[in-house]
N, C-alpha and C positions, 0 to 999 in steps of 0.2 A: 925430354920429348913427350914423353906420356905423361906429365904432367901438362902442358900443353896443348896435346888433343883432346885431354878430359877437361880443361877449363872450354876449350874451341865449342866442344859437342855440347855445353853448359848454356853456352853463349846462345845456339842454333837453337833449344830449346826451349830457351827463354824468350827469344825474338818470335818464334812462333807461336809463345803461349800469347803474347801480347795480340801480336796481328790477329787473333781468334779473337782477344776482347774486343777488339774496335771491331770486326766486322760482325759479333753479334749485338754491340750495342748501337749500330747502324740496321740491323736488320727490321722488317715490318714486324709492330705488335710489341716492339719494346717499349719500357717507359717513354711515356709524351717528353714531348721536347720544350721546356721553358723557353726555347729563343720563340718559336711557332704557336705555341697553345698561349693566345693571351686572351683570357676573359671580357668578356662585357657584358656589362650590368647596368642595365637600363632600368630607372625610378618611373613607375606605372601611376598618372596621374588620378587622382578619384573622379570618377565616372560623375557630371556635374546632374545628367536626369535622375541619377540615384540618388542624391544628394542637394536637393534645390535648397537654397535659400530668399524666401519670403522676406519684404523689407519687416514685417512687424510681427517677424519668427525669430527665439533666439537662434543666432544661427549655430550649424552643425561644424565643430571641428573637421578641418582638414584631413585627410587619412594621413599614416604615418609617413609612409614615404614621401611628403610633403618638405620632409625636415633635410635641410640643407646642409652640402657639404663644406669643409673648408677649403676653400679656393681661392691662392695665392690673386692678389690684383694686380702683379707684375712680371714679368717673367714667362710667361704660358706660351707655350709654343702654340701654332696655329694647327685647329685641329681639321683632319679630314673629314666627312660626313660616314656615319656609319648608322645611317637605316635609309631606308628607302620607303615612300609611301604612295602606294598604288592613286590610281584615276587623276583626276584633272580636277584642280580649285575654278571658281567661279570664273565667267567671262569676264575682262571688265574691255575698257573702249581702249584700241590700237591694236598693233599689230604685234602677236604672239614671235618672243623673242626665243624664248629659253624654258623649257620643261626639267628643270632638275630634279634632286632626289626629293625634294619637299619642296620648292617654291617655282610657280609658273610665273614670268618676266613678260609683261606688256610694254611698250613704249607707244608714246604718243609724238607728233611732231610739237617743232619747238624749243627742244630737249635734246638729251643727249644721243649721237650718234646709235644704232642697231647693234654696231659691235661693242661700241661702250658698253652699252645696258648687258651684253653679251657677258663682259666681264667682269661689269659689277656682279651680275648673276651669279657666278662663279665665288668672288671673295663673300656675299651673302648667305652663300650654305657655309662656307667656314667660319661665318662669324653665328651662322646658329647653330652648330655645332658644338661652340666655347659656351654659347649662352645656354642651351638645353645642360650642358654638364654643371654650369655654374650655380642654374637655379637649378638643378635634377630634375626637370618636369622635361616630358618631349613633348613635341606635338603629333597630336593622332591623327591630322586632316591636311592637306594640304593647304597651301597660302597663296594666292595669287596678289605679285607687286605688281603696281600700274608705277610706270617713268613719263610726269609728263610736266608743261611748260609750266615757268612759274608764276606765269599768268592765271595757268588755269586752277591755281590752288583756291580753294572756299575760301579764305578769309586773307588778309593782308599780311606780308608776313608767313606765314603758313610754310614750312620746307617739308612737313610729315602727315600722316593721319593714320589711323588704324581703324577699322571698322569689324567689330569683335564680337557684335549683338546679335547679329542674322550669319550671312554665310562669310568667312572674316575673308579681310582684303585690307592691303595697305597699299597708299598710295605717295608721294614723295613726287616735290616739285622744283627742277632745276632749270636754269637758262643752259646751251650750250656751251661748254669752255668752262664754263665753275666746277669747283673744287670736288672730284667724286669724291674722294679720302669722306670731307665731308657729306657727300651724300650717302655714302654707307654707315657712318654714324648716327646719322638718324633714321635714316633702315634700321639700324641693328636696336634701337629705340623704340622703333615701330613694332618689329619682333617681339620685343619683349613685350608690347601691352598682347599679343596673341599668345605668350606664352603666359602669363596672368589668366587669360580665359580661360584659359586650359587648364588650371591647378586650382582655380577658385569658383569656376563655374562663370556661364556669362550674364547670369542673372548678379550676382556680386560685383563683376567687371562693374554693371552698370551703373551702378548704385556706390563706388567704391570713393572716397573720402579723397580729394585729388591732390594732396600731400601724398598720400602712401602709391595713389595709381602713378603720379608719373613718378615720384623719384623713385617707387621699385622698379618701374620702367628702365630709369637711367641707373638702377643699381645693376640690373641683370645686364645690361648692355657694358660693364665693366669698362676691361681696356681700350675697347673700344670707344667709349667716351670719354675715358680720362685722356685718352690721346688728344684732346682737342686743347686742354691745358697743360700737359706733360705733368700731372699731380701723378703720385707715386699711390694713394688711394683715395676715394674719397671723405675719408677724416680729412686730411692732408688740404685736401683742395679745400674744405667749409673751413678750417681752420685759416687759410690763406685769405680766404673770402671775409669770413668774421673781422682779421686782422685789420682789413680794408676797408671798413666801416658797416660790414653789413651787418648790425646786430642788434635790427626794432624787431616786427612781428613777423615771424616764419609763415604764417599764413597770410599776411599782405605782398608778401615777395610776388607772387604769382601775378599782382596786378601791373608792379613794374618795371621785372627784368625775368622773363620767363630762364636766359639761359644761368641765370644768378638763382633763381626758384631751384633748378631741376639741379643742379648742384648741391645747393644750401640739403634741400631733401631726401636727393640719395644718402647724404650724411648723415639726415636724419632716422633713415630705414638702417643705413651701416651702424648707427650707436644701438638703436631698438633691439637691432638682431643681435650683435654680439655683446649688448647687456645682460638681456631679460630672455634671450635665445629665439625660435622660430616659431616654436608652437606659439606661443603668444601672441606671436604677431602673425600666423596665418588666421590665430581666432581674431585678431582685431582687425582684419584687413576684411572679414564678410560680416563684420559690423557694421559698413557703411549705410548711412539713409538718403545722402545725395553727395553731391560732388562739392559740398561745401568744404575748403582746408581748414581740418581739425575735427570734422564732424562727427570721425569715427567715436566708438566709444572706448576711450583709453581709460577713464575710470575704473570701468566696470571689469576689463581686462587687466588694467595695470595695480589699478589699487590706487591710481597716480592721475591728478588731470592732465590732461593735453600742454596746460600753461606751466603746471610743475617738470613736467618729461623734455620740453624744450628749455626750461632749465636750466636742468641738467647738462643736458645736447650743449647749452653754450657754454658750460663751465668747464667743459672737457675742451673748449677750441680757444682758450682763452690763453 
């Protein structure tokens, strides 16, 4: 028996030392809690009035934190918005839909439904969300999207635009009933050329070699555009595309299949970057002297002409 109550009183001891640990490593002022304390770390883009680039100035390197992370193209769960950016982007024509954390939603008639554009609005900050972490640039200003008919688009054809030079605005042209999936694709496209201005300045935006503007365009906009082919990335897709006979001048694609150009190119930014890596190609990207495809200077950057570097690019999708 007294061997018994001296194990019992052992037991009560011990049960009490315990319940003291949990309630002091519950208590206020104890170590942070890895489930609750998660960091974030936002890449600060270089200030573009600090840093101008003149078309017939060598241009100024990118700042560091320009350099890109690695970011799976498949797989990424959808991310929540995690900044907020104070006042109100530019007016543009229709009736004020949606003020979110970064982008104000206009709709015009013609187009999609008030509550549509409501919802598109909505998956819109989560696909700049994916694309800010992708390229690691945010945006410091806010965006205002106009939704309107696809009549009223400038040019034939036309489903997108960005306007990146003055006070930036994108605009996107649908009839009612088509496909939003797709309209947020090329949103999330149009994004990307505002998030370019942002990282490169919009004096470079403008002047930027139209090979690297739109497919880094369609590079930052990720899964998002590769959903439109189900390619797994876009090597994958210019390789599928090469396979199918696209394989004369990279820079005449643009004249006769833009959605075959903006593919063929994002592949061509995906080989650049993870050959020769980012610095490289942020210093070749404000080399531009107009919107001619090829015009940057990859010589002078790569050591490589423009005709040697696509190449290569096809020798890899062969």
């Amino acid at each position: 028996m007294f061997r018994t109550h001296r194990a019992m009183a052992a037991l009560v001891c011990l049960s009490s030392l315990l319940l003291l640990c949990l309630l002091l490593g519950a208590a206020p002022g104890s170590s942070p809690s890895a489930t609750n304390a998660v960091p974030i770390v936002v890449a600060q883009a270089a200030d573009p009035a600090a840093t101008p680039v003149a078309p017939t100035t060598t241009p100024i390197p990118p700042a560091p934190t320009l350099v890109r992370r690695e970011v799976p193209e498949s797989g990424l769960p959808k991310l929540a918005p995690t900044s907020f950016l104070p006042g109100r982007g530019i007016e543009l024509p229709g009736e004020l839909i949606s003020t979110g954390r970064r982008l104000d939603f206009y709709v015009g008639r013609g187009t999609y439904s008030a509550d549509e554009v409501a919802a598109l609005a909505l998956k819109a900050e989560r696909a700049l969300s994916y694309m800010q972490k992708r390229f690691a640039v945010p945006l410091e200003a806010r965006v205002s999207v106009g939704v309107y008919a696809a009549s009223q688009a400038p040019g034939r054809g036309t489903r997108g635009i960005a306007y990146t030079h003055g006070d930036t605005n994108v605009r996107i042209y649908y009839r009612p009933g088509e496909d939003q999936h797709h309209a947020l694709v090329v949103l999330s496209h149009e994004l990307g050329h505002a998030l370019q201005a942002q990282a490169y300045s919009k004096e470079a935006q403008a002047r930027a070699d139209n090979i690297l503007l739109e497919g880094l365009a369609t590079w930052i906009s990720g899964e998002y555009w590769l959903s439109l082919s189900g390619a797994t990335s876009f090597h994958a897709r210019a390789a599928e595309l090469y396979q199918a006979g696209y394989t004369g001048s990279l820079s005449a694609l643009g004249r006769d299949n833009l959605d075959v150009a903006y593919d063929m190119w994002a592949g061509f930014v995906d080989y650049l970057t993870r050959t020769y890596g980012w610095d490289k190609f942020n210093r070749l990207y404000q080399t531009g002297s107009g919107r001619a495809a090829g015009s940057a200077d990859y010589l002078g950057v790569y050591g490589k002409s423009f005709r040697d570097l696509v190449s290569e690019y096809y020798a890899t999708l062969r």
